[in-house]
TISEPA-999306 format. One record per atom (N, C-alpha, C, CB): x, y, z. Coordinates in steps of 0.001 Angstrom, whole numbers, plus 500000, padded with zeros to 6 digits. Atoms other than C-alpha are relative to their C-alpha. Glycine has a CB too. Example, Ala and Ser with C-alpha at 12.3 -4.5 7.8 and 13.67 -1.06 7.14 Angstrom:
500890498810500000 512300495500507800 500900501200500000 499008500027501246 499180498810499940 513670498940507140 499230501090500730 500414500462498585 
//
This chain:
500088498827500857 918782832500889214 501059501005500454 498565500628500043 499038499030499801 921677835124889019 499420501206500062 500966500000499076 500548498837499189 921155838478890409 500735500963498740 500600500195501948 499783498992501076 921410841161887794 501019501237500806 498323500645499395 499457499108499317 924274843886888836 500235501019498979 501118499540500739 499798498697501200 924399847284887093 501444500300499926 499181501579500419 498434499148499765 927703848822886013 500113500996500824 500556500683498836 499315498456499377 929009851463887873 499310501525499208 502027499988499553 500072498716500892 928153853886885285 498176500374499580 501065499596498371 501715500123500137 924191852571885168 499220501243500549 499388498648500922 500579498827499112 922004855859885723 500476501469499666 500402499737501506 499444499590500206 924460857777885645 500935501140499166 499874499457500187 499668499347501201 925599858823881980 501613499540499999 499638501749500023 498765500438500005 928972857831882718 501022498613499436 500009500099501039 499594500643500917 931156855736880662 501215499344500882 500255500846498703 498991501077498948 932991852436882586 501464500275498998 499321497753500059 498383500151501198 936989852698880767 500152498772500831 501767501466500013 499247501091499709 938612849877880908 501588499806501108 500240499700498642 498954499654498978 941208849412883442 501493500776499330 500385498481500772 498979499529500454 944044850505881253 500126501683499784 500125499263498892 500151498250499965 942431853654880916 500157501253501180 498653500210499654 499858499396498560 942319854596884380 501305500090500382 499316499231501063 498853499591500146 945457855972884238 500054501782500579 500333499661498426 500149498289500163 947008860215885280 500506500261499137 500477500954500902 499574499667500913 948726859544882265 500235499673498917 500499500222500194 500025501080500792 948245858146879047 500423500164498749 498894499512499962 498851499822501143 950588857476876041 498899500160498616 501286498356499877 500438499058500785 949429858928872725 498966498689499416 501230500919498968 501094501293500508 947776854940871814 498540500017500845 500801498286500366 500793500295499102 945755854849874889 499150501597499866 500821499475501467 500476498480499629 944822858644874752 498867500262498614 501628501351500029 500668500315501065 943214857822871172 498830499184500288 500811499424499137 501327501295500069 941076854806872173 499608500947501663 500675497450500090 501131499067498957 940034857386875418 498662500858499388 500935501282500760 500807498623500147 938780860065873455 499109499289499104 500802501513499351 500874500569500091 937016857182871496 498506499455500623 500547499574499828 500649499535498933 935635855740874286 499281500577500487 500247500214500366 500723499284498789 934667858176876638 499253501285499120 501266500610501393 500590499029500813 933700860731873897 499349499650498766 500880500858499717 500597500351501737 933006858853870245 500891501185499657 497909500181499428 499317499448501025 935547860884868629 501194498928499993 500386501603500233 499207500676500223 937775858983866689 501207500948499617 499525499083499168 499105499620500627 941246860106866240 501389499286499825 500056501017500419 498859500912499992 944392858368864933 501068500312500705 500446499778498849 499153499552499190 947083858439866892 501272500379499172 500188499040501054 499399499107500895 949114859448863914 499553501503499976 499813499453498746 500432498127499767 946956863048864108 500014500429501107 498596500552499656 499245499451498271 947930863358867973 501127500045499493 500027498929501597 498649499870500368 951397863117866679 500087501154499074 500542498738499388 499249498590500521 951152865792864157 499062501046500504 500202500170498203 500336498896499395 948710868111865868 500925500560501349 498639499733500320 498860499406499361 951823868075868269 500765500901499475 500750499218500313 498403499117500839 954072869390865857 498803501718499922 500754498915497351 500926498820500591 951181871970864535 499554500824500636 498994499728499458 500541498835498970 948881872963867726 499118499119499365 500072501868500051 501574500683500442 945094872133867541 499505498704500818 500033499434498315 500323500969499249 945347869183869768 499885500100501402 500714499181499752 499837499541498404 944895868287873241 500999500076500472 499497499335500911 498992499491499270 947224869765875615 500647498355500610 499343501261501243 499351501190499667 950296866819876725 501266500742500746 500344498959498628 498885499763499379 953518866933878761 500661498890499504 499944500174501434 498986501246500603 956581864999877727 500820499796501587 501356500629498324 499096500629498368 958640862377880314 501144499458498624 498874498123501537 499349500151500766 961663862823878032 499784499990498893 500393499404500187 500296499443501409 960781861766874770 498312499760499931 500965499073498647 501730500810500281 956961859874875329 499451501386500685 499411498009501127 501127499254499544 954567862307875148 498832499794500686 499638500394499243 501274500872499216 951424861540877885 499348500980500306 500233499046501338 501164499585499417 948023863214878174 499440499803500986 499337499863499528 500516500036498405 946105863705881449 498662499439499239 499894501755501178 501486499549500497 942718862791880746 498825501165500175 499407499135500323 501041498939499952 941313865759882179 500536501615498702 499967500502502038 499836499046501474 943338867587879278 499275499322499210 501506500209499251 501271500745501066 941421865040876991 498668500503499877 499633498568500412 501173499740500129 938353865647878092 499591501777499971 499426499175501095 500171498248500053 938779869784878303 500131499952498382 501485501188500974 500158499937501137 939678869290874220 498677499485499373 500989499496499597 501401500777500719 936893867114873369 498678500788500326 499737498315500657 501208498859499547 934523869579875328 500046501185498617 500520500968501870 499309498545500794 936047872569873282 499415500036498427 502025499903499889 500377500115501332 935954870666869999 498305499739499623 500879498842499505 500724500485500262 932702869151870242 498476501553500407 500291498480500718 501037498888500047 930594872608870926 498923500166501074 499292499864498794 501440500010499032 927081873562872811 499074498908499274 499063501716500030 500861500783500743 924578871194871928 498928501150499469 499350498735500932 501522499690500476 921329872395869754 499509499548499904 499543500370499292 501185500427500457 918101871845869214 499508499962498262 499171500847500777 500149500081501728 918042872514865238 500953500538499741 498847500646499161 499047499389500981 920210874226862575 499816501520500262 499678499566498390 500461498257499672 918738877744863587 500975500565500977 498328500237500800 499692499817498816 920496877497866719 501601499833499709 499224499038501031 498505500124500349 924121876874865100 500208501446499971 500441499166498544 499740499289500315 926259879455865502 501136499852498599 500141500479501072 499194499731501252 928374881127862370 501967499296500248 499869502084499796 
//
C-alpha cells in the first residue's frame, strides 16, 4: 500500500505553481497563467500588453524590450483589484 503524501500547500491555503512559475521574473505569458493560478483571475496576455500602454495593470520593469513582472507586483494588483471580502450586498461599498 502507498503512503499518501500531502502537497506542500495541504492545510495551508496556499497554491503549489508549477515550477515555471517560480520564477523573480515572469514574461507577460507566464504572468497571465500566475494571476490565473494563484488568484482565478483570468487575464489575456493581450490586456497586460495594453494596460501597459494605458495604466491599470500590474506594475512591470522592462530588460530592454521584454517586459517581466515580479510576482509580488502580481499579487499586490490582484489584492487591490479583487477588494475586502463581504458577507452580503449590504456590506459592499459604493
Amino acid at each position: 500500500m502507498t503512503e499518501f503524501v500531502e502537497p506542500a500547500s495541504a492545510g495551508t491555503g496556499d497554491v503549489c505553481l508549477p515550477e515555471r512559475l517560480n520564477r523573480p521574473r515572469l514574461r507577460r505569458s507566464l504572468a497571465a497563467e500566475y494571476l490565473e493560478l494563484r488568484w482565478g483571475i483570468t487575464v489575456a496576455v493581450q490586456t497586460l500588453a495594453k494596460w501597459a500602454c494605458t495604466g491599470g495593470g500590474p506594475e512591470y520593469q522592462r530588460l530592454n524590450r521584454t517586459p517581466l513582472y515580479s510576482p509580488a507586483a502580481l499579487d499586490a494588483w490582484a489584492i487591490k483589484k479583487l477588494g475586502k471580502p463581504v458577507m452580503n450586498t449590504s456590506q459592499e461599498e459604493s
